[in-house]
C-alpha positions as CSV (number, residue, x, y, z in Angstrom):
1,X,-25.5,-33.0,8.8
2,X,-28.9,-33.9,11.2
3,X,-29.0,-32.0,13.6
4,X,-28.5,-32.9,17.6
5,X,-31.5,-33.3,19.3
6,X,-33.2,-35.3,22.9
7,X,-32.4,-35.5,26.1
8,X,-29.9,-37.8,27.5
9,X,-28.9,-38.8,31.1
10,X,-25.4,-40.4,32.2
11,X,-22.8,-39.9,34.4
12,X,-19.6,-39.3,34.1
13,X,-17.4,-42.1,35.2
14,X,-14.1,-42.0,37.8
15,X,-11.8,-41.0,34.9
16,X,-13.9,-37.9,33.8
17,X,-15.2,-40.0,30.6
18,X,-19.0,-39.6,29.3
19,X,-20.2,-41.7,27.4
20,X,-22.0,-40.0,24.1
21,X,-25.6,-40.9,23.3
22,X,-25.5,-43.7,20.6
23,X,-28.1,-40.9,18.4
24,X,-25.5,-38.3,18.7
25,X,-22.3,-40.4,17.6
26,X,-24.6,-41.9,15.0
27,X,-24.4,-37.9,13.5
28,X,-21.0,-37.4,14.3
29,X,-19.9,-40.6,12.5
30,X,-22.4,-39.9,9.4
31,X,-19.9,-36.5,8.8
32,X,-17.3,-39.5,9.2
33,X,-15.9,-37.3,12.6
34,X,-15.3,-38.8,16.0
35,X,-14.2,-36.0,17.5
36,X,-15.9,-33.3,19.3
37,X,-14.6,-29.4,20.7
38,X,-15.8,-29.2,24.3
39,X,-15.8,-26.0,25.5
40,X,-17.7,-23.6,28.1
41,X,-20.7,-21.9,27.1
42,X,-20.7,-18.3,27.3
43,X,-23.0,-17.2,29.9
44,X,-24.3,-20.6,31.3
45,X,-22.3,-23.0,33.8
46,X,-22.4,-25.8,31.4
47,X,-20.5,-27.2,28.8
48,X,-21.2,-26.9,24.6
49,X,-19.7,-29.6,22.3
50,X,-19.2,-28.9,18.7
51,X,-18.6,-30.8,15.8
52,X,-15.6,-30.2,14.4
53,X,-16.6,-28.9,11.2
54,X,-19.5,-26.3,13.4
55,X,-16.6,-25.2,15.6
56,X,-14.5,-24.3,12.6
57,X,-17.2,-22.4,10.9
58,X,-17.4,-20.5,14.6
59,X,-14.2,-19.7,14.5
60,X,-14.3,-18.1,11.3
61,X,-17.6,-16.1,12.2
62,X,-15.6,-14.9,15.3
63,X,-12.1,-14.2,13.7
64,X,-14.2,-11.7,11.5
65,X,-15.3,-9.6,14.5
66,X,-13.6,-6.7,15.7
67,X,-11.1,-8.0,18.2
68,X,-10.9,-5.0,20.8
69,X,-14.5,-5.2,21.2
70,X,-14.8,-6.4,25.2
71,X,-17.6,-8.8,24.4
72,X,-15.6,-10.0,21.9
73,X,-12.8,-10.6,23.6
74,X,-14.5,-12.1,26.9
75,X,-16.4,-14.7,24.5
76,X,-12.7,-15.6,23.1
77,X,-11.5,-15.8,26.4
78,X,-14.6,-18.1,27.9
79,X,-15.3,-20.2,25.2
80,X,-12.5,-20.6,22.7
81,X,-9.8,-20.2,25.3
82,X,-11.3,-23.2,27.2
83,X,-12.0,-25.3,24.1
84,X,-10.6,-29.0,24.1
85,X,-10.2,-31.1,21.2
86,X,-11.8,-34.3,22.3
87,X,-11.9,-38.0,20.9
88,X,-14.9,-40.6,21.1
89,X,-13.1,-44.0,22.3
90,X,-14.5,-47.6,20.9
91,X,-16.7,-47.7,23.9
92,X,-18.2,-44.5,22.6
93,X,-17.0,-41.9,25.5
94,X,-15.5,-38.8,25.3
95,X,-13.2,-37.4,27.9
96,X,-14.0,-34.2,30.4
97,X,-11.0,-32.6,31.0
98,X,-10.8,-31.3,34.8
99,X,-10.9,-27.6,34.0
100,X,-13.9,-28.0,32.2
101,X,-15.7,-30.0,35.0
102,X,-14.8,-27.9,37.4
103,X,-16.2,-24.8,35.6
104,X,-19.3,-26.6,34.8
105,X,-19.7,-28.1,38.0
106,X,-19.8,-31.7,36.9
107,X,-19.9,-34.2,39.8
108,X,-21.2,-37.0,38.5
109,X,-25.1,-37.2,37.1
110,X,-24.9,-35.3,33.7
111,X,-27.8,-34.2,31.4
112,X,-26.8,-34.1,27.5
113,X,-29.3,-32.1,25.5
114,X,-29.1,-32.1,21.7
115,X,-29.3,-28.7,20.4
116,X,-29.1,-29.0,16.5
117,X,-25.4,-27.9,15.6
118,X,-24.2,-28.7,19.6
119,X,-24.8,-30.4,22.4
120,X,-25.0,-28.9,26.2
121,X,-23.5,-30.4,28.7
122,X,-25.3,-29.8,32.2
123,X,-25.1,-31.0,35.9
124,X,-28.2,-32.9,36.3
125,X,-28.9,-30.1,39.3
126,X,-27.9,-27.0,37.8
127,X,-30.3,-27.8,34.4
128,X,-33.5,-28.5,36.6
129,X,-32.6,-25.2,38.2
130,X,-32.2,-23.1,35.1
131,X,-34.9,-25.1,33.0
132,X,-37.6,-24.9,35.2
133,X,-40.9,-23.1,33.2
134,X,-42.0,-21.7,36.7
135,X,-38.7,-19.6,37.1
136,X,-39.0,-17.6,34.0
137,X,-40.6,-14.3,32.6
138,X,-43.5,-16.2,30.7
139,X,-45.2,-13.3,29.2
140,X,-41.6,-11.8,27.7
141,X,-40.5,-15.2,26.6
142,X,-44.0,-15.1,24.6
143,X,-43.7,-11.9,23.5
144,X,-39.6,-12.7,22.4
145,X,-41.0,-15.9,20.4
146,X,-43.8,-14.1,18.5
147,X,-40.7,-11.1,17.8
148,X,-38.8,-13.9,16.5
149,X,-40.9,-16.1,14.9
150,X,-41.4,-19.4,16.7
């Protein structure tokens, strides 16, 4: 499957509906899916939507941890204890349930961001605030990139 990827601005409509980037149901509907898991992300205050076939293969990775580990078990109970089975309508938008847009603090202006096997889900306000190059450790992100290999 290609992988997510771009930067996509909508809003979410009165009903809690977003409508998905035509590039990212293009993927979805190329693994003949049209369905997405919409859950929270671990640490951030936005959401993560997985294919279907990418959430199963995390559930598997995390069913083979050990399940009294705390970090374990607070990842279960933030991400895959708020995860939503979701279906893309013929117009091409996926619901929101409320839960989830409360705990990502959707209001309205959304920012998609395709990242390879998901997609984030972020108030257009709390991205610029996390995403801005001038609020970060510049020098250890450098030095973390060269560790890693980027």
């Amino acid at each position: 499957m290609p992988g997510f990827s771009g930067k996509h601005y909508k809003s979410l409509d009165s009903k809690g509906r977003l409508l998905v980037p035509a590039p990212f149901r293009e993927i979805l509907s190329s693994n003949h899916s049209s369905k997405l898991i919409i859950t929270n992300e671990v640490f951030d205050t936005c959401l993560s939507a997985y294919p279907v076939d990418v959430w199963q293969m995390l559930l598997d990775k995390i069913n083979q941890m050990p399940q009294t580990s705390d970090a374990v078990k607070y990842y279960m109970r933030r991400v895959i204890g708020s995860a939503v089975e979701c279906e893309i309508d013929k117009q091409g938008r996926v619901p929101v349930v409320p839960a989830l847009r409360v705990d990502a603090v959707l209001n309205g202006e959304v920012v998609l961001l395709g990242l390879g096997n998901r997609i984030e889900i972020w108030d257009k306000g709390e991205l610029e605030g996390v995403a801005d190059p001038s609020k970060i450790d510049k020098e250890a992100f450098k030095e973390e990139f060269l560790h890693l290999g980027l």
